[in-house]
N, CA, C and O of each residue as an XYZ file, in Angstrom:
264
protein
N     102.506     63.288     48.334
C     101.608     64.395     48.069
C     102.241     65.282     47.002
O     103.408     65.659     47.112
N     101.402     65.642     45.882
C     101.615     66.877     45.030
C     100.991     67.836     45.108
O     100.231     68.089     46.043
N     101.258     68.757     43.851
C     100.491     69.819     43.989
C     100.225     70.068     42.632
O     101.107     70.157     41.779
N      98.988     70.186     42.416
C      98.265     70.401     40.700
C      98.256     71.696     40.400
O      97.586     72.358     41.193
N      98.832     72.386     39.413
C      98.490     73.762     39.660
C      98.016     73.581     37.957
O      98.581     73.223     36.924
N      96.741     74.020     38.320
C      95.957     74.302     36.705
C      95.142     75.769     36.676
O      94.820     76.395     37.686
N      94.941     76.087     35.604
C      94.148     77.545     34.916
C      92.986     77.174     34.675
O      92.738     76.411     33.741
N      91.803     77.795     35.720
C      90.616     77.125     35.453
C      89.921     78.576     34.921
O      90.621     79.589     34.943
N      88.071     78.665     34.290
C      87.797     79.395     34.213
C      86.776     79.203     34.468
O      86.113     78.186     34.266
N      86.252     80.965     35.363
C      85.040     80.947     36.631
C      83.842     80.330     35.732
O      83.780     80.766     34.583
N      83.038     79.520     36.060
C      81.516     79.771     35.594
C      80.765     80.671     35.709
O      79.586     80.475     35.414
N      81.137     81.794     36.114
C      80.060     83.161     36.070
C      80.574     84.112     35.238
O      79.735     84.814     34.673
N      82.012     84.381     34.951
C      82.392     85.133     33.972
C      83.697     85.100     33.272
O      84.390     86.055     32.920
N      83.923     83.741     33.124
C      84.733     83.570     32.419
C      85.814     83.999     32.746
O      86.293     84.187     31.628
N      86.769     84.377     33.617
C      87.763     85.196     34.147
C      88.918     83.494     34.241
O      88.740     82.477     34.912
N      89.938     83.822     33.343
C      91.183     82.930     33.762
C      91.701     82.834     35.012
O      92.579     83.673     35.212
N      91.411     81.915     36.173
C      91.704     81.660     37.457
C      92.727     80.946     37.524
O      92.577     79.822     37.044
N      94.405     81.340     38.233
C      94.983     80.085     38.379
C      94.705     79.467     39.964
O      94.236     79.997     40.971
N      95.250     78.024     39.672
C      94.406     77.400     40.695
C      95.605     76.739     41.976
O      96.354     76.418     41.053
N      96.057     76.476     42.702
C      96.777     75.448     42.919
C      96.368     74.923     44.124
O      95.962     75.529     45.116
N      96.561     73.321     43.885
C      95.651     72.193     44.790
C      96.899     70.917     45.413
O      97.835     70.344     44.855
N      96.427     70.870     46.590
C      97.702     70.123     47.305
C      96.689     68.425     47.249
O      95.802     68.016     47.998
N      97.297     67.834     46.093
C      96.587     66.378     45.960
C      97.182     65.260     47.162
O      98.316     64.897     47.475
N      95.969     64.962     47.591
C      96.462     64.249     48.667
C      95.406     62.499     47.966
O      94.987     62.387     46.814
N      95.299     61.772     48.723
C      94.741     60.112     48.917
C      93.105     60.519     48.839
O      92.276     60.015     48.080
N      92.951     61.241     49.525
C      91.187     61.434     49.728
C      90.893     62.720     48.401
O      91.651     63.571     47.937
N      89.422     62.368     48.089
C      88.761     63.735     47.243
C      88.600     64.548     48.436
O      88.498     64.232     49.622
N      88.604     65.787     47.778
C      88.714     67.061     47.795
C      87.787     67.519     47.754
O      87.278     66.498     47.293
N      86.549     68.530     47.835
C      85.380     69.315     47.565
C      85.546     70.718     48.705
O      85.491     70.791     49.933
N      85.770     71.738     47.611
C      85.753     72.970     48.483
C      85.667     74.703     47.527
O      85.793     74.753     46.304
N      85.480     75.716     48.233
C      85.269     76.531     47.442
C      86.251     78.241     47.049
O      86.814     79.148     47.661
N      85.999     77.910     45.928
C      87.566     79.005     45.891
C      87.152     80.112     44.988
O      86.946     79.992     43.781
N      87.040     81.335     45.776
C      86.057     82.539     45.396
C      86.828     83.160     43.788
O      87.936     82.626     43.741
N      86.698     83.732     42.983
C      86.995     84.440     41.992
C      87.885     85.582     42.219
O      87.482     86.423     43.022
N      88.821     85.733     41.758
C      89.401     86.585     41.827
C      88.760     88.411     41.073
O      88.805     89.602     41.384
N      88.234     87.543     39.989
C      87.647     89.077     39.122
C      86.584     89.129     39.679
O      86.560     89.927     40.617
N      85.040     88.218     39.343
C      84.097     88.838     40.010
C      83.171     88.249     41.697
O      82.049     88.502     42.137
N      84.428     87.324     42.269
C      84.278     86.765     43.828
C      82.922     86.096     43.961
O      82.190     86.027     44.948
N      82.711     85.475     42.364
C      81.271     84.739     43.220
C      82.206     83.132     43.822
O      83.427     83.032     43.701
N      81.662     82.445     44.208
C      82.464     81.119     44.849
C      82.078     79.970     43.808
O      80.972     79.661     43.366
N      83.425     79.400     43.540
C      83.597     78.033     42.188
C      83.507     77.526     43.380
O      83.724     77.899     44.533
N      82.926     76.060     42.546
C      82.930     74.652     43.295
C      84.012     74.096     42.600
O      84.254     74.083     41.393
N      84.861     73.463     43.925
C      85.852     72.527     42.861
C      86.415     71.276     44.019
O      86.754     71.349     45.200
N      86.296     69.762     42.723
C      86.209     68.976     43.565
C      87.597     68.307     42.449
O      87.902     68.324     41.256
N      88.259     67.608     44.113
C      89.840     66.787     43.382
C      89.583     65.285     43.922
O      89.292     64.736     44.984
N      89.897     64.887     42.384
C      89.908     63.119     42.739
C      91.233     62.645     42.006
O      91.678     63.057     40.935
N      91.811     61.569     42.946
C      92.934     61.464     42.598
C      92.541     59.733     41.889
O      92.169     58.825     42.633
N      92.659     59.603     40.845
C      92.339     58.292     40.343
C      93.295     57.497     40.327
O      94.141     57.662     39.449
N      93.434     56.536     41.165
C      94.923     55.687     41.095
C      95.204     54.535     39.946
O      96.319     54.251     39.510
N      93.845     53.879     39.513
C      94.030     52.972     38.600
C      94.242     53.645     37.347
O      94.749     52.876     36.531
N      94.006     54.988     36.824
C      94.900     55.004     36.122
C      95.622     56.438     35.918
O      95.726     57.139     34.912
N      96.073     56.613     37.214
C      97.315     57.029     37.570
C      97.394     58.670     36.147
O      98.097     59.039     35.207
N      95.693     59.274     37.189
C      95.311     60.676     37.308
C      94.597     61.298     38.012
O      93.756     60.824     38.776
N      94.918     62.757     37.791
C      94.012     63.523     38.253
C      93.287     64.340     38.022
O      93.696     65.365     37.477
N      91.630     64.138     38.432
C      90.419     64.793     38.050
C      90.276     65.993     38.640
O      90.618     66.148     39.812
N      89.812     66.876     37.988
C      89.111     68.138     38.301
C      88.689     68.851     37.495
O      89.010     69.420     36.451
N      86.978     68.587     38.931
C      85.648     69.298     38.260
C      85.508     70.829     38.891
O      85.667     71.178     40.061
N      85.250     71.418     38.034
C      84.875     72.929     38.220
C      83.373     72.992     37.679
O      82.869     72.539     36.651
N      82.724     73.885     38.989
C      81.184     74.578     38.606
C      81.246     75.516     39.228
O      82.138     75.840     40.012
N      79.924     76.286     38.837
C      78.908     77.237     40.197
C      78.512     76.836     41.184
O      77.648     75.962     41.120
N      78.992     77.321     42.551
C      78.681     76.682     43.563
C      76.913     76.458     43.679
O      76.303     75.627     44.352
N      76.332     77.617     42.684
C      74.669     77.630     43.075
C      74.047     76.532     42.415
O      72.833     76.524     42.621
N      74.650     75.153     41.345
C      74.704     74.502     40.436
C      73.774     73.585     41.510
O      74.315     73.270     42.571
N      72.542     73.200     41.284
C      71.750     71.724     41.965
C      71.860     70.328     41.463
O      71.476     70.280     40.295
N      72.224     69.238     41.898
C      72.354     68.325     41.158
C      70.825     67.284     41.796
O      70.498     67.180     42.978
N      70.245     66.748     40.803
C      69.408     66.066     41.323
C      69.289     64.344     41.194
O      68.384     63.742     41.774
C-alpha cells in the first residue's frame, strides 16, 4: 500500500486542494469536501497494474453521468 499525495483543483472554484489518498488493490470512489468553498469533490482512485499507474478522476459531486 501507498499513498498518492496530489494538488487537485475544486470544480466549483478553483481553489488548490491538497489531496492525500491511501492506494490500496481495489478503486476507490468517495467524497472530499473543499477546503475554501466546502462544496463536496468526487474523487475516484484506480490503481492500474498493467501499466503500473495511478488514476485519478476529480469532479462535482452534482456531475450526472448518463
Amino acid at each position: 500500500m501507498s499513498i498518492l499525495q496530489q494538488t487537485i483543483s475544486c470544480p466549483f472554484c478553483g481553489h488548490a486542494t491538497h489531496l492525500s489518498v491511501e492506494v490500496t488493490d481495489d478503486d476507490q470512489d468517495f467524497i472530499e469536501d473543499c477546503s475554501n468553498c466546502c462544496n463536496p469533490i468526487h474523487v475516484k482512485v484506480h490503481k492500474d497494474e498493467q501499466h503500473h499507474s495511478i488514476q485519478l478522476f476529480i469532479d462535482a459531486d452534482d456531475e450526472q453521468y448518463y
